[in-house]
C-alpha positions in Angstrom: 118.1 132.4 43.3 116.4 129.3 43.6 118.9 127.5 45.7 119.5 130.5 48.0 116.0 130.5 48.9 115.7 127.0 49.4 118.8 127.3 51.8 117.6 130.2 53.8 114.2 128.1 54.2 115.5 125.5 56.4 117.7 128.3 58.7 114.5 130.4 59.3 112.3 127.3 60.2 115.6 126.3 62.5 116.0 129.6 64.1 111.9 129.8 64.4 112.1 126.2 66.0 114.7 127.4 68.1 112.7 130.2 69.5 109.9 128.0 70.0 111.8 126.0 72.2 113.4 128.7 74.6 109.6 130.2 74.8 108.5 126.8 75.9 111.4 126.6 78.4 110.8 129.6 80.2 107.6 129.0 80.5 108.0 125.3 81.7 110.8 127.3 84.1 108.7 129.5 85.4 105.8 126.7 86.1 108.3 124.9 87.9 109.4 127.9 90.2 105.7 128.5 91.0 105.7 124.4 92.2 109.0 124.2 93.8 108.1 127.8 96.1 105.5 125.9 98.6 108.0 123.2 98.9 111.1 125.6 99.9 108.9 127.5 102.1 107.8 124.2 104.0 111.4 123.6 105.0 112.5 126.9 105.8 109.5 127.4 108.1 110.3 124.0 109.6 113.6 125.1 110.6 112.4 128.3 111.6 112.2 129.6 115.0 109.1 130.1 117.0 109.7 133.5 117.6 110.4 134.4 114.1 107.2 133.0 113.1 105.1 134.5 115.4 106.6 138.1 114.1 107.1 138.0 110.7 104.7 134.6 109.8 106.0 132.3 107.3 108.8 134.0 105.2 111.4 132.8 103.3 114.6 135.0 105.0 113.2 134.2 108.6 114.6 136.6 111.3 116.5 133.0 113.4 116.4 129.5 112.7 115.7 126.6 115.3 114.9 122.8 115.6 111.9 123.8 117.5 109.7 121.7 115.6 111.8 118.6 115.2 112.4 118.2 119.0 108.8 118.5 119.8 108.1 115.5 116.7 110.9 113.5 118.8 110.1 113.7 121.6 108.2 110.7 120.3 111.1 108.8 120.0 110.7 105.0 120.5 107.0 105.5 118.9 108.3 107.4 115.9 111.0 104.8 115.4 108.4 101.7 115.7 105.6 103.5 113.5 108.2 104.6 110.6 108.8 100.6 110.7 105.2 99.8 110.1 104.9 102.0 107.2 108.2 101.0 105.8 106.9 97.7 106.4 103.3 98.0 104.7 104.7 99.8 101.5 107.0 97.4 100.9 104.5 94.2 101.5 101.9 96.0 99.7 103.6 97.4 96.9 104.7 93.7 96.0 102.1 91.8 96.7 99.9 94.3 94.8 102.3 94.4 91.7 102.2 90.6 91.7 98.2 90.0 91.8 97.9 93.2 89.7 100.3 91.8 87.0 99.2 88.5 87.0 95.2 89.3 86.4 96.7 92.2 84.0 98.3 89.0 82.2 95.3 86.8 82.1 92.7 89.6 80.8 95.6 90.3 77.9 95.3 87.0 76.6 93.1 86.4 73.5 92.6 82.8 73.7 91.2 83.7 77.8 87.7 82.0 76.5 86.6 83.9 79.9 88.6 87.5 80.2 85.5 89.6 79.6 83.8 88.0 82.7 86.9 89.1 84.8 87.3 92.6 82.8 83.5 93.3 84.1 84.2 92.2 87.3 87.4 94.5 87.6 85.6 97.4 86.5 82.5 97.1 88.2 83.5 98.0 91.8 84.9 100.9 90.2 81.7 102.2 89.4 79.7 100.9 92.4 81.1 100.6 95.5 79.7 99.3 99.1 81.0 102.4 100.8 83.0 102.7 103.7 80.1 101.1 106.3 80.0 97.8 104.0 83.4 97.6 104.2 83.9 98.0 107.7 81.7 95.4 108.7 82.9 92.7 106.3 86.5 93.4 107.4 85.9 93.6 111.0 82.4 91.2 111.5 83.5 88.6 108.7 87.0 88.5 108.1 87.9 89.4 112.0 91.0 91.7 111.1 90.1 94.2 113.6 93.5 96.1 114.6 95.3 93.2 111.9 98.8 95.1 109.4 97.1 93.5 106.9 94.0 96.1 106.7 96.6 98.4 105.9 97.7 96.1 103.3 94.9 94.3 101.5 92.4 97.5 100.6 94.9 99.1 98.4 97.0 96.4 96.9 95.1 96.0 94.1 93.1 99.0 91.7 91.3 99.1 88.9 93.2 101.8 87.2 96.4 100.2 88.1 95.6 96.9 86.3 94.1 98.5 83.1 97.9 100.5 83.2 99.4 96.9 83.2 96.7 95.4 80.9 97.8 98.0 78.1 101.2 97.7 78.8 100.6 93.6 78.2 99.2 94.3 74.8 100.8 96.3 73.1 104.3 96.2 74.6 104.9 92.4 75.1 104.9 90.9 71.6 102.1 87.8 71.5 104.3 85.6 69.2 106.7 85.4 71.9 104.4 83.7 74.4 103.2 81.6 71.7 106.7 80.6 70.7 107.4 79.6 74.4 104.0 78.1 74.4 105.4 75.6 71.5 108.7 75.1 73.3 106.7 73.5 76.1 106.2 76.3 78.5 102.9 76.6 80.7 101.5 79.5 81.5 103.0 80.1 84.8 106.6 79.7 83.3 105.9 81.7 80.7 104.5 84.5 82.9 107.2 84.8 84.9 110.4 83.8 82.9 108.9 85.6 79.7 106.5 88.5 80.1 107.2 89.5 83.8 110.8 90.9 83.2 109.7 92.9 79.8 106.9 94.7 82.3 109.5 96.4 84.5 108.6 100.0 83.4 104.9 99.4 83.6 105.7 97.9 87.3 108.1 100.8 88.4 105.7 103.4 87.6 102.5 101.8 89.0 105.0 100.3 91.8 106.0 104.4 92.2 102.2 105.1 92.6 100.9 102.1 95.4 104.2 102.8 97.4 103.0 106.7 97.8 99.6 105.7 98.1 100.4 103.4 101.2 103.1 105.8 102.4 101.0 109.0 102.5 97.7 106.4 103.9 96.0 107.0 107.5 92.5 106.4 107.0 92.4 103.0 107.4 95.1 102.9 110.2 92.9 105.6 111.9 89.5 103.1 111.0 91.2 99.7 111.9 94.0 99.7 114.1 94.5 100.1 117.8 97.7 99.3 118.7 100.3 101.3 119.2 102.6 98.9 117.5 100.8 99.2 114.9 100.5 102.2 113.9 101.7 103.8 111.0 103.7 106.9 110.6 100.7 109.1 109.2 98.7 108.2 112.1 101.2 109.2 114.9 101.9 112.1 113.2 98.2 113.3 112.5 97.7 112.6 116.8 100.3 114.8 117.5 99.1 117.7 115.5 95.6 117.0 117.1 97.2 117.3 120.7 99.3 120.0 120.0 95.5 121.4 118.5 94.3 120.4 122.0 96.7 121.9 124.2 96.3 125.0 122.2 92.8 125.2 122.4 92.0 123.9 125.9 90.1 125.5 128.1 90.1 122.6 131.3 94.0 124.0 132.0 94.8 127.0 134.3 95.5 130.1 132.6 99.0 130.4 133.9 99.9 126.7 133.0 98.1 127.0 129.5 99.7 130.2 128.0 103.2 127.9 129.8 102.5 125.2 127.7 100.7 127.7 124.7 104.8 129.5 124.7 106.4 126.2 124.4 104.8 124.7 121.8 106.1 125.5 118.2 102.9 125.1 116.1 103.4 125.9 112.6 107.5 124.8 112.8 105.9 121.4 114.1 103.0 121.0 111.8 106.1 121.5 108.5 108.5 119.3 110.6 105.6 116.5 110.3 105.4 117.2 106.6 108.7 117.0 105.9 109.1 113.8 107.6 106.5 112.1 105.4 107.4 113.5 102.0 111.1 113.5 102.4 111.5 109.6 101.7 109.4 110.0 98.3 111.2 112.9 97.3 114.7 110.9 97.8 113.3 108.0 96.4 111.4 109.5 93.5 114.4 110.4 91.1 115.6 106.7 91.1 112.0 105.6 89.4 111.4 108.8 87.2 112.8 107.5 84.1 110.0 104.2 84.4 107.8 106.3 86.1 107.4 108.3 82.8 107.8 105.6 80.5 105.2 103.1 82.0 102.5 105.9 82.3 103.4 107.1 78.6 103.2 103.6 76.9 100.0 102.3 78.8 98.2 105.7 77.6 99.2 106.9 74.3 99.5 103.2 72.5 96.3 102.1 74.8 
């Protein structure tokens, strides 16, 4: 009897762990349906026709589609074409410059025999905690660095973050073993070499993931475009596309237009399809993108956390 029980033990705690699991997975199922619903309907209403929205408002099974909304955004063309460069262009610059200062300080403050890494952790955190404000840092950038309507303000604020280098710090310490910088330390290496030959290549999860999170972060930014920059070739994709729902706002709501010509211009204009078409255009390259640096993405996050 005794060996019977202990057999049927182990298949009920199976079967029980089983169940556990399916529970967990429907649930987990059914969060993700609730998250992936606001995302469907953005495209569907994107592709949807004026007409159909106006009647039924945004539904999923829309009564006709149309590119209303896409032909409006290019009508931009040339513009659109010249500002996706720009923010192609500042995500890439920023992400890697950012990952290289961000990894390197992240380095230095990892070191134990740093006689001075305190001095630098202080002064990392501090502007977390007290900060100039948006005034302060207007004037320095405009009044004493003189990069008034400069690609580099859309660069230099966000390329490097307090959070960001802790993330890296962690993953330094408790990912990159010490005796192997000390061993390349005996073999003649200097710090640089060792840096970069060494401990640079064993951070590549730690650099995807926080790499994953400045690219978004400069993708998805406008303020400081909207703040510093003038130029039209300049300006980023976020910016163009928050103008053109502000004149499509405008031409809406304007009252120094004709009534004849307004409610003209009022039936041609595809509002809501327009205002999707514009999101879709800004999160569709992170949503392609995003799958490639998952696997990191998780990995970096989960090691400079749980083991910091």
């Amino acid at each position: 009897m005794s060996s019977v029980a202990k057999t049927v033990q182990p298949v009920a705690k199976k079967k029980k762990f089983r169940t556990g699991q399916l529970i967990l997975g429907i649930l987990l199922g059914i969060y993700t349906l609730f998250c992936l619903l606001p995302v469907v309907l953005v495209f569907i209403v994107a592709f949807s026709s004026n007409d159909s929205i106006t009647t039924k408002g945004f539904s999923y099974f829309p009564s006709s589609f149309a590119l209303e909304g896409f032909e409006y955004v290019f009508r931009y063309g040339k513009q659109l074409l010249v500002s996706y460069g720009v923010t192609i262009t500042v995500t890439v610059v920023g992400t890697f410059v950012g990952l290289l200062f961000m990894s390197m300080y992240a380095y230095s403050i990892s070191r134990r025999d740093f006689r001075i890494r305190k001095f630098f952790a202080i002064f990392m955190i501090f502007p977390m905690l007290f900060s100039g404000g948006q005034m302060a840092s207007y004037v320095i950038f405009t009044q004493m660095y003189h990069l008034k309507d400069s690609i580099w303000l859309l660069i230099l604020p966000l390329s490097v973050t307090t959070m960001n280098v802790i993330i890296l710090r962690t993953y330094v310490a408790t990912s990159v073993p010490e005796e192997l910088m000390d061993s390349a330390r005996i073999d003649g290496a200097g710090e640089y070499r060792t840096f970069f030959q060494i401990v640079l290549p064993l951070m590549k999860p730690a650099l995807a993931a926080v790499g994953f999170m400045m690219a978004t972060a400069y993708w998805n930014d406008w303020q400081n475009a909207l703040l510093y920059i003038e130029s039209e070739s300049k300006t980023p994709l976020q910016l163009l596309l928050v103008r053109i729902q502000k004149s499509i706002e405008f031409l809406l709501n304007s009252k120094d237009i004709s009534g004849s010509a307004l409610a003209a211009m009022q039936g041609n204009i595809p509002q809501y399809s327009c205002i999707m078409a514009t999101v879709i255009m800004v999160v569709g390259p992170i949503l392609v993108v995003y799958p490639f640096f998952q696997k990191y993405f998780i990995k970096g996050l989960t090691v400079g956390s749980v083991k910091g």
